[in-house]
C-alpha positions in Angstrom: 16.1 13.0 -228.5 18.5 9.9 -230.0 21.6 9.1 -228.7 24.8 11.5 -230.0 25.8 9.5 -233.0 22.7 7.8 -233.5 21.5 8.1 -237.3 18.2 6.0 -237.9 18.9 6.1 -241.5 22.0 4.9 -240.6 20.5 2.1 -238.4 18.1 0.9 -240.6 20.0 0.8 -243.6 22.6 -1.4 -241.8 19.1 -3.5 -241.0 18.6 -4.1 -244.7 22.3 -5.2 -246.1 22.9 -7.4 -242.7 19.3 -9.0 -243.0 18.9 -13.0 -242.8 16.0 -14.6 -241.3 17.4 -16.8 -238.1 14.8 -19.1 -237.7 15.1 -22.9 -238.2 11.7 -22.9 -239.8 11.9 -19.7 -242.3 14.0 -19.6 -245.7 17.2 -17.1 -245.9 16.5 -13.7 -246.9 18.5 -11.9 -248.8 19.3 -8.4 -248.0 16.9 -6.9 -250.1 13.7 -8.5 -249.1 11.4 -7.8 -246.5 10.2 -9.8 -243.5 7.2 -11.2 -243.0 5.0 -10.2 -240.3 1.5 -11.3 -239.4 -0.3 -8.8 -236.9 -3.2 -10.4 -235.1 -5.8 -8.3 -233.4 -8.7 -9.9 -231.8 -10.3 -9.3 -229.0 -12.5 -11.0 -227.0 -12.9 -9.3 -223.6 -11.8 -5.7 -223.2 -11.7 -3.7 -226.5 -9.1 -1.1 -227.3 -9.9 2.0 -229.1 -6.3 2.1 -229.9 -6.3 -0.5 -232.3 -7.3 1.4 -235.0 -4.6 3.7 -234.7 -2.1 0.5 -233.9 -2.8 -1.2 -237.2 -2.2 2.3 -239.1 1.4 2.5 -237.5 2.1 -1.0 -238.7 0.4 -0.1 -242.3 2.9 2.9 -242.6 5.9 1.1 -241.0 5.3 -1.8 -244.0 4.7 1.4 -246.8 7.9 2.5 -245.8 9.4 -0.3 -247.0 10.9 -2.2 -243.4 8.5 -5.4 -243.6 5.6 -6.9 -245.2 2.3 -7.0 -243.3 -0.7 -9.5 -243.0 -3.5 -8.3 -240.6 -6.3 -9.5 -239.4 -8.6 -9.5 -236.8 -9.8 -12.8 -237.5 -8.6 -16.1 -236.2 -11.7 -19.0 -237.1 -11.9 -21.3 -239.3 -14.9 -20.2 -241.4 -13.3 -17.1 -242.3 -10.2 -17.7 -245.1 -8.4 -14.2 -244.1 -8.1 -15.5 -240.2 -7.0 -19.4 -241.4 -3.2 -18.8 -240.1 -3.4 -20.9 -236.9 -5.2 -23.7 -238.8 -2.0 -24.9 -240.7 1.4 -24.9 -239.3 2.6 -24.3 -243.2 0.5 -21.3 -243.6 1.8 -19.9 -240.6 5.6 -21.1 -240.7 5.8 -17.9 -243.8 5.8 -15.3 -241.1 8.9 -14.4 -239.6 7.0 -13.0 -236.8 3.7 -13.0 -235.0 2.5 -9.9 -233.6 -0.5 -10.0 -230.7 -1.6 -6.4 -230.4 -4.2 -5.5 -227.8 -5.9 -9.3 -228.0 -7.6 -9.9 -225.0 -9.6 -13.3 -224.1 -9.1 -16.9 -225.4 -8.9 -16.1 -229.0 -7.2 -19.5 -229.8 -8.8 -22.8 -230.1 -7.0 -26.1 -229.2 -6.2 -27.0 -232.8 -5.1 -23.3 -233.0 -2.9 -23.3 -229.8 -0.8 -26.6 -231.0 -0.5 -25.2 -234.4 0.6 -21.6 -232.5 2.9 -23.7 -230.5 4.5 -25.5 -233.6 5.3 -22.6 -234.9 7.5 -21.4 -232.2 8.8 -24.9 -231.1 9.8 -24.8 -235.4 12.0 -21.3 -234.6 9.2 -19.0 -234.6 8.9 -15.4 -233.2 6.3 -13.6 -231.2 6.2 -10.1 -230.7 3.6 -9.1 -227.7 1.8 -5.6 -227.4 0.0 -4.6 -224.3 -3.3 -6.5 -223.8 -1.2 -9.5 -225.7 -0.5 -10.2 -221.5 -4.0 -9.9 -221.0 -4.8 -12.7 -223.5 -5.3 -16.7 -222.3 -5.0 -15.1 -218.7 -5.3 -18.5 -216.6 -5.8 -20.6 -219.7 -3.0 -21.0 -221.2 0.5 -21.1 -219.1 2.6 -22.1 -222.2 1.5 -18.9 -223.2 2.1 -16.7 -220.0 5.9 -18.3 -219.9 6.0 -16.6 -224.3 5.0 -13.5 -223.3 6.8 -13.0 -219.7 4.0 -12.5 -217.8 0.1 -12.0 -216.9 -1.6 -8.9 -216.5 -2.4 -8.3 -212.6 -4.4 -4.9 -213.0 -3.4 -1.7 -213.6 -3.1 2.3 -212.9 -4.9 4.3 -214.8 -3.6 6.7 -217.8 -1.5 8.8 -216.6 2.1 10.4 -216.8 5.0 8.7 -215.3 8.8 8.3 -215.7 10.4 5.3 -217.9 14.1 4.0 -217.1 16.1 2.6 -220.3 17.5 -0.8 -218.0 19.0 -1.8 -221.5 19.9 0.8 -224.5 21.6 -2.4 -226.3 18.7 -3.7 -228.0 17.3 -2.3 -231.1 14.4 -1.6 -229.6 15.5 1.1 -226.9 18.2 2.3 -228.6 17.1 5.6 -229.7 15.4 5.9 -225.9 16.6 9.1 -223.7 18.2 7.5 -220.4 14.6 8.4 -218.6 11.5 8.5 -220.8 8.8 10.7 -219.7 5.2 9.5 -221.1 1.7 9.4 -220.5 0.0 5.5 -220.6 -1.7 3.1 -219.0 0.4 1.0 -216.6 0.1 -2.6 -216.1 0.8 -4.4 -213.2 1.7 -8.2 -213.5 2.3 -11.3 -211.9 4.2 -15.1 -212.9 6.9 -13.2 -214.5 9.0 -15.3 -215.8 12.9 -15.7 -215.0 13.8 -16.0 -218.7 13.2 -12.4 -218.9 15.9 -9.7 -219.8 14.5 -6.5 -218.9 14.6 -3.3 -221.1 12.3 -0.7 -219.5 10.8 -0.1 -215.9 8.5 2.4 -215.3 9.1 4.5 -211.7 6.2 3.6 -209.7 7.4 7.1 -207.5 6.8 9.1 -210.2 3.2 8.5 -211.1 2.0 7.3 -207.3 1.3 3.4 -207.2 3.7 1.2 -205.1 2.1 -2.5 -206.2 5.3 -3.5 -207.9 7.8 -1.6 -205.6 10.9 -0.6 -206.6 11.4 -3.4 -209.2 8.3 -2.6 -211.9 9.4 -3.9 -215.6 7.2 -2.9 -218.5 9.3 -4.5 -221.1 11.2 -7.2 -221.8 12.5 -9.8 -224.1 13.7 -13.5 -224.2 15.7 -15.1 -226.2 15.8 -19.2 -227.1 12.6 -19.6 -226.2 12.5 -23.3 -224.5 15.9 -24.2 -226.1 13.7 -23.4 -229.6 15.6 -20.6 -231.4 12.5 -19.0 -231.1 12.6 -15.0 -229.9 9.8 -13.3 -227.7 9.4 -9.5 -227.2 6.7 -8.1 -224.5 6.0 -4.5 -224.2 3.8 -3.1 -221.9 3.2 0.1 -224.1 0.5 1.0 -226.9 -2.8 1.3 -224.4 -3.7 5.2 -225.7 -3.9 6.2 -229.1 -1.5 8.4 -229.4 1.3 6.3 -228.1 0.8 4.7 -231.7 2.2 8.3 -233.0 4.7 8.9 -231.1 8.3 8.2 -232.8 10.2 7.2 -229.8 7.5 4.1 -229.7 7.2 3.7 -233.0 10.7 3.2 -233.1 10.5 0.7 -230.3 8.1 -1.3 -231.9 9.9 -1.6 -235.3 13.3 -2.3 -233.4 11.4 -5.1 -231.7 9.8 -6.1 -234.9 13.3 -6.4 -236.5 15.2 -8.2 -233.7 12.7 -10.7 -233.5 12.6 -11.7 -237.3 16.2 -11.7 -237.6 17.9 -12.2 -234.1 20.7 -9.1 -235.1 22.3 -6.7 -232.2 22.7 -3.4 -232.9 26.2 -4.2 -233.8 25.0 -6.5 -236.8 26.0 -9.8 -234.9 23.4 -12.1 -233.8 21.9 -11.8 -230.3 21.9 -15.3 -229.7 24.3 -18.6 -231.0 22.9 -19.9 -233.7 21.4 -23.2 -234.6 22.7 -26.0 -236.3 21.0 -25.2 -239.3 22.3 -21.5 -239.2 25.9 -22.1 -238.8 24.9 -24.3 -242.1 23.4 -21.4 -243.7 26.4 -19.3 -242.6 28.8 -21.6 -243.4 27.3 -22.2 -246.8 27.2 -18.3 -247.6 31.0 -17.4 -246.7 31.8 -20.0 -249.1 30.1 -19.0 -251.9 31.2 -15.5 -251.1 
């Protein structure tokens, strides 16, 4: 059910005239061109059935015309498709990373200060799932961009979601209370940069780990005084979460937020950067 009033057509139309990348690194978009995003999907530990179906929402979501896609599955050296994290050029065209259900330390140390680089430069990192099961204890520069490590979980089963946040183009369309079978992940160091989105209702689907207080998604915004935007959502364990249009909608809400930093109201979420306002500035003039 969307909100009374709510037209996605509507919505994403207003995405496509308002769109302007708002990274320091990236070049301005104009309205008609897509963003860039680079979906990465290795795993190293735990594999994911769903990832199949994952990379076919993102294919379809791109076909429809909202972004541009780059998968792969590959991130070493020896293979050219899975080069991205080797050169900080290569990877400063994306105006957004994507982790979907990585698991393990898929990152080497050239890797992980090219990765960093990228977001320290105004890059933007969208996290799905077992992206907070990824560099668990390895890498706290990492658990601090996502929000938090993966501490367990309950297995798949149906439970109630609370909408903490219908501001954010990525919950938007949400019902008030979302009812939904998954997989629910408990975590720990959760970061206090976090603003909260959804919580899932421990009550309603019989674990009490997490108490009363159990976020499952989440988003932060000037990363380390960077510019750079982060998205985490706990979502996207079975496969058929990947077909559902209330989280397909989330994710390309999330995927849109992050590569532009726009509010549903077409104003950006966050003050912008020196180089920006120039950008701005520069635009109303020749305008």
């Amino acid at each position: 059910m969307l909100r009374k009033g709510f037209s996605l057509k509507k919505f994403f139309f207003t995405i496509l005239v308002l769109f302007i990348s708002a990274s320091t690194m990236m070049a301005q978009r104009g309205p008609d061109q897509d963003y860039q995003v680079l979906l990465i999907t290795k795993s190293l530990t735990f594999q994911h059935t769903s990832v199949s179906t994952g990379v076919e929402m993102f294919k379809d979501l791109s076909e429809e015309g909202f972004f541009e896609l780059t998968w792969t599955g590959i991130v070493a050296s020896t293979d050219l498709a899975g080069r991205w994290f080797e050169d900080i050029d290569r990877l400063s065209r994306f105006d957004v990373v994507v982790f979907m259900n990585t698991s393990g330390n898929i990152l080497n140390k050239i890797q992980k200060k090219v990765f960093q680089t990228y977001i320290r430069n105004g890059g933007n990192f969208v996290g799905i799932h077992a992206a907070a099961f990824t560099h668990m204890d390895d890498w706290n520069w990492y658990a601090d961009l996502v929000g938090a490590w993966h501490n367990g979980e309950w297995g798949v089963s149906t439970a109630t979601i609370n909408v903490e946040n219908p501001d954010h183009p990525s919950t938007a369309h949400l019902p008030t209370k979302w009812i939904t079978t998954e997989e629910w992940y408990i975590f720990r160091q959760i970061s206090d940069s976090i603003n909260v989105l959804l919580t899932v209702d421990e009550d309603t689907y019989g674990d009490d780990r997490m108490g009363d207080w159990h976020p499952i998604a989440w988003y932060q915004e000037d990363f380390e005084g960077t510019g750079a935007r982060s998205f985490y959502t706990a979502l996207g364990h079975t496969d058929g979460m990947y077909s559902n249009p209330w989280f397909r909608q989330h994710i390309l809400g999330a995927l849109w937020w992050a590569a532009t930093g726009y509010g549903l109201d077409g104003s950006l979420s966050t003050a912008p950067t020196v180089e920006e306002e120039k950008s701005i500035n520069l635009n109303q003039k020749q305008n």
